[in-house]
N, C-alpha and C positions, 0 to 999 in steps of 0.2 A: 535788556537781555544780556547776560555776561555770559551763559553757557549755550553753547550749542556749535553749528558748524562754519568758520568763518569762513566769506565766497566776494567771489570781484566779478561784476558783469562790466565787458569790456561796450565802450561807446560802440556803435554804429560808425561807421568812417562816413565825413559827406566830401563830395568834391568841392563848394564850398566854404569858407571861412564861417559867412552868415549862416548856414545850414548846420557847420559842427555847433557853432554856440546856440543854437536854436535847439537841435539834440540832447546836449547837455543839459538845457531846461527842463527839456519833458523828459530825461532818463527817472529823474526819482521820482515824479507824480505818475509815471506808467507805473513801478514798479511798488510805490507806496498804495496803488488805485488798488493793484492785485490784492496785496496782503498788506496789512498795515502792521503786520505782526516783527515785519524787517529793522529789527534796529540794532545801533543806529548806525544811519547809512552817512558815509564819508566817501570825500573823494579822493581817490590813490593815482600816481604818478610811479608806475613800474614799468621801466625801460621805454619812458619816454611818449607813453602811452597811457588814455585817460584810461579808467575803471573807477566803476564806484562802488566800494567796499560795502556789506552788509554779514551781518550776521542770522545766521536760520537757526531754528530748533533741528536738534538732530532728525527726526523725523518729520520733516519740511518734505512735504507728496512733491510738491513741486516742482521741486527742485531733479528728482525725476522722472518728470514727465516731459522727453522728448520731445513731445508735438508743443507741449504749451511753450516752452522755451525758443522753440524756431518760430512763434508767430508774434514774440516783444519784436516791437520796432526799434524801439532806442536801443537795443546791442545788437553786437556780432556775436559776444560766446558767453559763457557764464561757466566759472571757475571753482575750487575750491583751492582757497590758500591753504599751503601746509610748510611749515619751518624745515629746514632742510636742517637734520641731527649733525650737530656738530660743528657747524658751521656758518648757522645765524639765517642763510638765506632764506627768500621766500618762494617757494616755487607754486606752479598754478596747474593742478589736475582739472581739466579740461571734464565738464560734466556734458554727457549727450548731450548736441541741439538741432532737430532734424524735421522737417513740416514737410508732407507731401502737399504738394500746394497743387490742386486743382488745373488752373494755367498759370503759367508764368508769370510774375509781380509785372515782370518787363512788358505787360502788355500796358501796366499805367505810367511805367516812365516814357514808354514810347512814344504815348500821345502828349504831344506839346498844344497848349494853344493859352492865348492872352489872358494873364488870373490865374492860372492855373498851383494850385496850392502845393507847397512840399510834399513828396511822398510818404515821407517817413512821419509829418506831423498828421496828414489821411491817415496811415495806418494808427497810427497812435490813437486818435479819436474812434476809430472802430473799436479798438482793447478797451478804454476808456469807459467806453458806453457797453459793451458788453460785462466788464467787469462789475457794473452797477446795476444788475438785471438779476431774475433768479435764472439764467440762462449760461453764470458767469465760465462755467466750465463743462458745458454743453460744445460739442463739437461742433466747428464752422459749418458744415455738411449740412448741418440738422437747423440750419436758422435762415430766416430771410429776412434780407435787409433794405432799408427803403430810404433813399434820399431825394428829400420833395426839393432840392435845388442843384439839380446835377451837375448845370454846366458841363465840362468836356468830359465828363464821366470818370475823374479819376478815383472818385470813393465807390462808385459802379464796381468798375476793375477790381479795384484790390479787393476789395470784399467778394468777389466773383473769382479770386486767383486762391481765397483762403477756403472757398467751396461753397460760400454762401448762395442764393437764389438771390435776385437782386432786382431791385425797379427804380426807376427815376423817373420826374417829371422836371422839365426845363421849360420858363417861358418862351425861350427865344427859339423859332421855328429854327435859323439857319444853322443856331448852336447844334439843335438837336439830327440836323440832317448828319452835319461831319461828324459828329459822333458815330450816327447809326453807320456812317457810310465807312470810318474806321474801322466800326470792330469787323463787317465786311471784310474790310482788307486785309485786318492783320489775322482771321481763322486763316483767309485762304493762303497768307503768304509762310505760316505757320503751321498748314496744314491740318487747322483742329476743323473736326467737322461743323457742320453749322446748320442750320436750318431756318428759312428768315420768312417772315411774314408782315410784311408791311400795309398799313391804310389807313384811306384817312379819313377822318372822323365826323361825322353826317355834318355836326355844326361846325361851321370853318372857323368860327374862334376859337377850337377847340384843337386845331392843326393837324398834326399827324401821330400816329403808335407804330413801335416797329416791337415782334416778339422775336426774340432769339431763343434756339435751341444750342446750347454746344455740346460737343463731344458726343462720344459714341456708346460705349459700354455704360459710362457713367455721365450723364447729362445732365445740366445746370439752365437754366433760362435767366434771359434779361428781357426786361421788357422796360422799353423806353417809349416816354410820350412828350409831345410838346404841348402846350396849354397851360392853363394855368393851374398853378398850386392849392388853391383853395379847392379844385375837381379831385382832387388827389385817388379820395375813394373810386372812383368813377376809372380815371384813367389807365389806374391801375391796379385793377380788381382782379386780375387774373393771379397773382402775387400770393393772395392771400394776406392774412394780417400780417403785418412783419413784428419780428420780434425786438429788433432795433428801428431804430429811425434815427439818422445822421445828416446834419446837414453844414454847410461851411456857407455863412451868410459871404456875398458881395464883396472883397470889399467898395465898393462907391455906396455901399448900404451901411451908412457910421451914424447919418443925423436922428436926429429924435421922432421927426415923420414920419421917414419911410419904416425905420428901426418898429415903431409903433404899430403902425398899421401893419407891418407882418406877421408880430408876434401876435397878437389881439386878434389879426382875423383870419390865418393861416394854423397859429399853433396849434389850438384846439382840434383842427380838422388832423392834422398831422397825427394828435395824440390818441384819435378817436380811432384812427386804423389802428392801433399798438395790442400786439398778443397779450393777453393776461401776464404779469410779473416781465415786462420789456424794461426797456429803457427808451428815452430818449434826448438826445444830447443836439448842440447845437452850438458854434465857434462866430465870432464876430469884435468886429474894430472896436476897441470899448474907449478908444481915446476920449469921446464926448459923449458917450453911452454908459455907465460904470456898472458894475453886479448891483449895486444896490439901489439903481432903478431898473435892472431888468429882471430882477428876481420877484419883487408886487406883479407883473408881468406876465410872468410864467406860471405861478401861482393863479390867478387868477381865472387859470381855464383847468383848474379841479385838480392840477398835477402838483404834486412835491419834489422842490428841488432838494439835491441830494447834499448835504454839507458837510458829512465827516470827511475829515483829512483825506485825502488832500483836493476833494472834489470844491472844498471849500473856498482853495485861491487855486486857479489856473492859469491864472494871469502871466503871460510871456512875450518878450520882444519878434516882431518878424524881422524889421529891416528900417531903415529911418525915415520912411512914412508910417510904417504900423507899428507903433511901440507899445501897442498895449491891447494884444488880442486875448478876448478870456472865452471860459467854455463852461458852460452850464449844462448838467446831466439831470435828468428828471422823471420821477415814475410816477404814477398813480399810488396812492396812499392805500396799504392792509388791498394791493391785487398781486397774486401769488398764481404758482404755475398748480398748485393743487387742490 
């Protein structure tokens, strides 16, 4: 594409070192995921500051559209270059970027707990997995999302801060207590209303569910259970299908057993709650795992994995134990939302 509107979306700042270069990775697979129409994208060093250069058709919708722009992870702002007459310079007309966010993001930085995954690379996998759905540009408001390995709830959160309905299921009872007993803390310390219903579930292998209502005028639920992931349906039936389903394996979950027996006998169930035209995606240590034995896999429980660019390599470094986590996104073949 040689004609159209040239534009710089500026990094995400992290406080980390590991975190900006981790950023930097998923900036152009978030934004190649959206529209692959973008090219070609370069990266720019303007006053000392990353951006990554792309080119739009002049009439690029989304470029504005305010809400879709405040909900990319990998940037702070997104730009239009324009040559300053006369004088060579480049300067950068700042295009809307503005997301009335439900609750506050900061409810999933705030919860700290052992494992617990980058925010910006959670958020990213939400965009990700929505973008590959016929839901792609369906308002967060109007979608529910389900992630059958919650741990400390930080894909719960953000998906729950961008407006979504949200449900989790975690094996480990005690994970799932401080969770419930956080989001507890942080309505009341935050003053969003709340409304809580907790119990526990006839079969004790089955642990405990807690239903959250929030807010007032406009109210969201989360419904959290502990038990096991292959009950999924069961546990959390109140949800409804979800439109998404997100999930961020373990990492202590890298070898070929465990890796095995959860895809094979968890995925399907996973996929089987999925709204008509969803998606579903899933993030894991592929160091001794690779895409090209977990895609026979994934396939095998009736779904198609999604391979145009850039869904095709998502292969990224976390840190010098996990050098090679990838993410596989997946629908049911010819199922559409009409």
């Amino acid at each position: 594409m040689t004609d159209g509107m040239r534009c710089a979306a500026q990094i995400a700042p992290q406080r980390s070192t590991q975190y900006s270069s981790l950023t930097k990775d998923l900036a152009p697979l978030e934004l190649q995921a959206f529209s692959g129409e973008l090219t070609p994208l370069e990266w720019l060093d303007l006053g000392g500051i990353d951006y990554l250069g792309f080119t739009a058709a002049p009439d690029e919708s989304f470029l504005r559209d305010a809400e879709l722009l405040g909900t990319f992870a990998s940037f702070s702002g997104f730009f239009e270059l324009r040559e300053e007459p006369g004088t060579g310079e480049t300067l950068l007309k700042p295009l809307p970027r503005a997301y009335g966010y439900f609750l506050s993001p900061d409810m999933a930085y705030t919860r700290r707990y052992k494992g617990k995954t980058n925010e910006v690379f959670t958020q990213f996998l939400l965009n990700v997995t929505k973008f590959a759905s016929d839901f792609r540009t369906a308002p967060w408001r109007q979608l529910r999302v389900f992630d059958p390995l919650c741990g400390g709830g930080t894909t719960l959160f953000l998906a729950l801060a961008l407006g979504a309905d949200v449900g989790g299921v975690e094996r480990d009872i005690k994970d799932a207590e401080t969770t419930a007993a956080f989001v507890e803390q942080y309505a009341a310390e935050n003053r969003i209303p709340v409304k809580v219903h907790a119990e526990r579930l006839k079969d004790a292998r089955k642990g405990r569910r807690w239903f959250f209502q929030l807010g007032k005028s406009e109210t969201r639920k989360l419904i959290l259970a502990a038990g096991d992931t292959r009950e999924s349906p069961h546990l959390v039936a109140a949800l409804g299908r979800p439109h998404l389903v997100v999930a961020d394996f373990p990492y202590g979950v890298q070898h070929h057993g465990p890796v095995k027996e959860l895809v094979t006998e968890a995925l399907p169930v996973w996929a089987g709650m999925l709204k008509p035209g969803g998606a579903l995606a899933f993030s894991w240590d592929a160091t001794r795992f690779p895409r090209e034995e977990m895609t026979p896999l994934v396939e095998a429980s009736g779904m198609k994995v999604v391979q145009r660019p850039p869904y095709h390599h998502m292969v990224h470094r976390v840190d010098r134990v996990i050098k090679r986590r990838d993410i596989i996104v997946a629908r049911f073949p010819f199922r559409s939302t009409t």
